[in-house]
ZAVEXBA-81045 format. One record per residue (C-alpha): residue in one letter; chain; residue number from 1; z, y, x. Coordinates in nm, 2 decimals. Each point is the difference from the previous one (the first is absolute). Layout:
! residues N
atom guvo: A; fiti: A; kollo: NUM; c3: Z; c2: Y; c1: X
...
! end
This chain:
! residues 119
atom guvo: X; fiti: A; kollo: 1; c3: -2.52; c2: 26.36; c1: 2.34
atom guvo: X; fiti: A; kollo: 2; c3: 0.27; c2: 0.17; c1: -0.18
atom guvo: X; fiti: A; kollo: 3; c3: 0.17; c2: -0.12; c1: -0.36
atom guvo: X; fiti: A; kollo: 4; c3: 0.00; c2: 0.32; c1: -0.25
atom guvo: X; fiti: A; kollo: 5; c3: 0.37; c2: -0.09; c1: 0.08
atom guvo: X; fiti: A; kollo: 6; c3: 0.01; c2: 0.04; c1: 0.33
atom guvo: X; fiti: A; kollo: 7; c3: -0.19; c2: 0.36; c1: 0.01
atom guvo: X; fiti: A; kollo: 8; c3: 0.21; c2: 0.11; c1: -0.27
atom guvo: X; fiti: A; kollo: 9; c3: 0.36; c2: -0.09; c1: 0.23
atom guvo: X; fiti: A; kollo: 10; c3: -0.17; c2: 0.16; c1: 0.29
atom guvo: X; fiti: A; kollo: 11; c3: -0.05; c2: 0.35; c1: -0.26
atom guvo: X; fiti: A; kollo: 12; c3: 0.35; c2: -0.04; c1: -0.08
atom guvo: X; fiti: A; kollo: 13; c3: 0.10; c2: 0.04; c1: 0.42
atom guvo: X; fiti: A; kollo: 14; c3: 0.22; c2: 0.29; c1: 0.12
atom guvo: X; fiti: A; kollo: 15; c3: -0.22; c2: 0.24; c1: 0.23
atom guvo: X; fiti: A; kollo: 16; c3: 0.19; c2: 0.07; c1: 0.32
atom guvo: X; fiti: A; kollo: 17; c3: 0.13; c2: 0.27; c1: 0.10
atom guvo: X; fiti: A; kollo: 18; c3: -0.31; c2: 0.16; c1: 0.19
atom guvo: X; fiti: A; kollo: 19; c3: -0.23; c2: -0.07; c1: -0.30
atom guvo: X; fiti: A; kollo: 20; c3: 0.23; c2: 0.18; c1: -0.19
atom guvo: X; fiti: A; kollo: 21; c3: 0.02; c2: 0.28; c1: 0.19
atom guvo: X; fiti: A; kollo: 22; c3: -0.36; c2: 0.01; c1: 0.02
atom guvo: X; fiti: A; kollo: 23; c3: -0.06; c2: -0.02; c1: -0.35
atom guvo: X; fiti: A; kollo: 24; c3: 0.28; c2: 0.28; c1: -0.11
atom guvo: X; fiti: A; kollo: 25; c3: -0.22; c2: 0.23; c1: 0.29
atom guvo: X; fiti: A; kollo: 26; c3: -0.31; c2: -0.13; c1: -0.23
atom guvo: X; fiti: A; kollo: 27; c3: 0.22; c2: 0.10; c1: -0.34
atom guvo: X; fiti: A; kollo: 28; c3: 0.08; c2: 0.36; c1: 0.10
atom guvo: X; fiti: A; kollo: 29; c3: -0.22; c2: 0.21; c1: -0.25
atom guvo: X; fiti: A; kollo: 30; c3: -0.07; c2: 0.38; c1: -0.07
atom guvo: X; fiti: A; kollo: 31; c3: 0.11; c2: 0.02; c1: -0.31
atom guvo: X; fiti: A; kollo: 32; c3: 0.37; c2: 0.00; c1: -0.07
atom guvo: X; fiti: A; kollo: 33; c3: 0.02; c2: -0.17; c1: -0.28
atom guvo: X; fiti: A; kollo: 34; c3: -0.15; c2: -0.30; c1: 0.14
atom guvo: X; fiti: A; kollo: 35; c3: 0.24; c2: 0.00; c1: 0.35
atom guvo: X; fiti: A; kollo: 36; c3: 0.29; c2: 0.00; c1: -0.25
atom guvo: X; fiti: A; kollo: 37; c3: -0.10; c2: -0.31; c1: -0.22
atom guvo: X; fiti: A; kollo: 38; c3: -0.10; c2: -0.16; c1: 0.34
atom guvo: X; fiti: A; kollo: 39; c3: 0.35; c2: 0.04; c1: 0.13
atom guvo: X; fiti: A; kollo: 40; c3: 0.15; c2: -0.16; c1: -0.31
atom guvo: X; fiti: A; kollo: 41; c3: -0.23; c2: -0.26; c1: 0.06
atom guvo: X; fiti: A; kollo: 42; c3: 0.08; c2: -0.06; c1: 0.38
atom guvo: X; fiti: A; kollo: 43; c3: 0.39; c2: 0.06; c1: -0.06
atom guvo: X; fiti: A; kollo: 44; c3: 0.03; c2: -0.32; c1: -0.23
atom guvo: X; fiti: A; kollo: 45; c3: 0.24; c2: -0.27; c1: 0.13
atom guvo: X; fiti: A; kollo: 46; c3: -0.32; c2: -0.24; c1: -0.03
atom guvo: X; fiti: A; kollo: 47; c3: -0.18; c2: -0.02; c1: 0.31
atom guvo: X; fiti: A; kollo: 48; c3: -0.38; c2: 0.09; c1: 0.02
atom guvo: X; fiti: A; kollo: 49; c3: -0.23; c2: -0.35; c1: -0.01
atom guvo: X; fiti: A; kollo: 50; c3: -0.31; c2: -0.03; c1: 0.14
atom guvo: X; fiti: A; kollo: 51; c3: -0.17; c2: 0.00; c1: -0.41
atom guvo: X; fiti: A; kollo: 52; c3: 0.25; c2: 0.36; c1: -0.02
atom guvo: X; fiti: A; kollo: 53; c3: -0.22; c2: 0.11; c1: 0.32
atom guvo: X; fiti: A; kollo: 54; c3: -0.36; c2: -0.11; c1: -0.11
atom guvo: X; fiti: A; kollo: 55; c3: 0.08; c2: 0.21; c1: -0.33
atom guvo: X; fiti: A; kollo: 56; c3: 0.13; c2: 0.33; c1: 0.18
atom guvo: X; fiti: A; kollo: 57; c3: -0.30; c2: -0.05; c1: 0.22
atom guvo: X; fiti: A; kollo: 58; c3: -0.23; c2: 0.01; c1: -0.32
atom guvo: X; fiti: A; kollo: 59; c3: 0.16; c2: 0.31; c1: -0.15
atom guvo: X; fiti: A; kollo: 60; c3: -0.01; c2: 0.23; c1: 0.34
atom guvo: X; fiti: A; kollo: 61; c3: -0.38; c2: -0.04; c1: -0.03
atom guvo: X; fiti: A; kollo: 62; c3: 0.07; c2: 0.22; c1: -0.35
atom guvo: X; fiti: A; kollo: 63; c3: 0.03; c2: 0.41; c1: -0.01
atom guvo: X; fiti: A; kollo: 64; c3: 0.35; c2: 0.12; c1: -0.04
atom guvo: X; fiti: A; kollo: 65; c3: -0.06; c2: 0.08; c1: -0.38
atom guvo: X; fiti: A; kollo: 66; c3: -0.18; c2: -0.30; c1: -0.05
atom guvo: X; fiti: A; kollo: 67; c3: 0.28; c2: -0.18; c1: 0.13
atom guvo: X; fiti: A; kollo: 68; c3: 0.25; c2: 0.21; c1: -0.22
atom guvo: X; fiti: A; kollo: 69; c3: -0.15; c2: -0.11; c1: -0.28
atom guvo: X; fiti: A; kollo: 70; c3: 0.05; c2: -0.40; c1: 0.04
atom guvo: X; fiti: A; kollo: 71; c3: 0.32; c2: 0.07; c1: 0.14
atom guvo: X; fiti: A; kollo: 72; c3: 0.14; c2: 0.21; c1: -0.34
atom guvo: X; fiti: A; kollo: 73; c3: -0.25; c2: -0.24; c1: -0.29
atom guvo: X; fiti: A; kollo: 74; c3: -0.23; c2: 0.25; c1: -0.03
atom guvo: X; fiti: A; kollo: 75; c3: -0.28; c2: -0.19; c1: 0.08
atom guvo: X; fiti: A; kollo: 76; c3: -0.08; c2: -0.38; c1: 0.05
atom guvo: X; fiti: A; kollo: 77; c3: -0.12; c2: -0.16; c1: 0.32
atom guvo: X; fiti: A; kollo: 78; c3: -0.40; c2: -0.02; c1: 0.07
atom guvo: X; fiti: A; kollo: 79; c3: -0.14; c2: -0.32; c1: 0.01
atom guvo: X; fiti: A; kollo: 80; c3: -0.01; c2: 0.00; c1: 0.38
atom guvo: X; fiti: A; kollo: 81; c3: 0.41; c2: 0.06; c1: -0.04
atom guvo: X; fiti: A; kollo: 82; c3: 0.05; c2: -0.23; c1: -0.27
atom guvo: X; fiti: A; kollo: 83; c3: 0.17; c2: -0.26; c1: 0.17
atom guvo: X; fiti: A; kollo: 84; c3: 0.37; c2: -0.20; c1: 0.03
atom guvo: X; fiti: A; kollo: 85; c3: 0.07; c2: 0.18; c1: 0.35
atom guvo: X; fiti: A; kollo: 86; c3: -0.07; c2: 0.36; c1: -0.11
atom guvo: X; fiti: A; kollo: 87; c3: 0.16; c2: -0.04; c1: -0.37
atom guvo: X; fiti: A; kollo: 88; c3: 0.32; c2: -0.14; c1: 0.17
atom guvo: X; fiti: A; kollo: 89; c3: 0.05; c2: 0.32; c1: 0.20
atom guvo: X; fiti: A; kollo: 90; c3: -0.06; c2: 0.26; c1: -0.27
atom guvo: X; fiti: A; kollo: 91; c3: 0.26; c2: -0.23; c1: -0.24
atom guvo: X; fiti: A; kollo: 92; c3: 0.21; c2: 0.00; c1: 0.32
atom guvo: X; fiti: A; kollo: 93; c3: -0.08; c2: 0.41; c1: 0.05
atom guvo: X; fiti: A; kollo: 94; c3: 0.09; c2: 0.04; c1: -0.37
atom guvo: X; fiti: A; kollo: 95; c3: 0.30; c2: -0.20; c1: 0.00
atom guvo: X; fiti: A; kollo: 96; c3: 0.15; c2: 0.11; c1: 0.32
atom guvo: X; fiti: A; kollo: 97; c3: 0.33; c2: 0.18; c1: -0.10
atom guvo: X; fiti: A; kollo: 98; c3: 0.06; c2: 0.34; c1: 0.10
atom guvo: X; fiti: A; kollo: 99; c3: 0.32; c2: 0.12; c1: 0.27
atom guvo: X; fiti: A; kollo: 100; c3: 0.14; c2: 0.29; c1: -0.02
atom guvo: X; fiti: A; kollo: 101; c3: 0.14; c2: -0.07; c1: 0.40
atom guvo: X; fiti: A; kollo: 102; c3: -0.31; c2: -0.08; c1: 0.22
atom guvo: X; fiti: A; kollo: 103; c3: 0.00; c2: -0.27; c1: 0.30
atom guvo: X; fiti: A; kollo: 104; c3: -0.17; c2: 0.16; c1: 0.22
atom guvo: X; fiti: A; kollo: 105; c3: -0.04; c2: 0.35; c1: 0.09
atom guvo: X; fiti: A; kollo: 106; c3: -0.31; c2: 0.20; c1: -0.16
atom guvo: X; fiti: A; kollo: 107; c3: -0.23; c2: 0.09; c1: 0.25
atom guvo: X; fiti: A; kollo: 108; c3: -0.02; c2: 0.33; c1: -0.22
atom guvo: X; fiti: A; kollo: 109; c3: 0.39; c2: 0.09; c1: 0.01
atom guvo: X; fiti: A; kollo: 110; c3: 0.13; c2: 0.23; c1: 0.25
atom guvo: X; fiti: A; kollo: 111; c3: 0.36; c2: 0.07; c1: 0.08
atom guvo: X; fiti: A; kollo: 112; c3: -0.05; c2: 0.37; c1: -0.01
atom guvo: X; fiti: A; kollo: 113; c3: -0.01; c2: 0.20; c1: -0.34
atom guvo: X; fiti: A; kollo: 114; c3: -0.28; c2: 0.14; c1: -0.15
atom guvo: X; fiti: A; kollo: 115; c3: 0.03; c2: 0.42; c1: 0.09
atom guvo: X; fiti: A; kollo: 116; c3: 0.14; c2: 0.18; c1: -0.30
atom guvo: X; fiti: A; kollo: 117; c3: 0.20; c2: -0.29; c1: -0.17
atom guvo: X; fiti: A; kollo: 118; c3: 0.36; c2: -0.06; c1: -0.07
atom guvo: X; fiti: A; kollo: 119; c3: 0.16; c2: -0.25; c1: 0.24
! end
């Protein structure tokens, strides 16, 4: 049987890097909004833990507005939401800081203009 400290260092473990993958895959939303606070979120310099996963997990079961709303303070978690693994990603999601240069490419840019705009 597990100590309540033992669980608790297991939440705290770094995901590898195919559970991460799998869970940014899980992440990607239809709302915009939501794919840019996500990306703040992933970009950190912390790594993802196993607690950051079992709260993303949680939220993707939400409707992109829904979703919007926790992530801006607009509303307060549910009682099924309200717990330590979900409030620790929407403090992290709030927190996250913003960069003007991204990390990875957007899979929404495109090298080309846009017809009819100045270079």
């Amino acid at each position: 049987m597990l100590s309540a400290i033992d669980a608790r260092v297991g939440s705290e473990r770094a995901i590898d890097a195919r559970a991460l993958s799998k869970l940014r895959w899980r992440c990607r939303r239809g709302l915009l909004e939501n794919d840019l606070l996500l990306e703040r979120f992933f970009a950190r310099d912390e790594a993802i833990t196993q607690a950051d996963a079992a709260g993303l997990d949680l939220l993707m079961e939400l409707a992109d507005n829904d979703l919007l709303d926790l992530f801006l303070g607009r509303k307060k978690p549910t009682a099924s939401l309200d717990r330590p693994e979900v409030l620790q990603v929407l403090q992290a999601v709030r927190s996250a800081p913003f960069s003007a240069r991204r990390t990875t490419p957007s899979p929404l840019s495109s090298s080309a203009p846009l017809s009819g705009t100045s270079p």
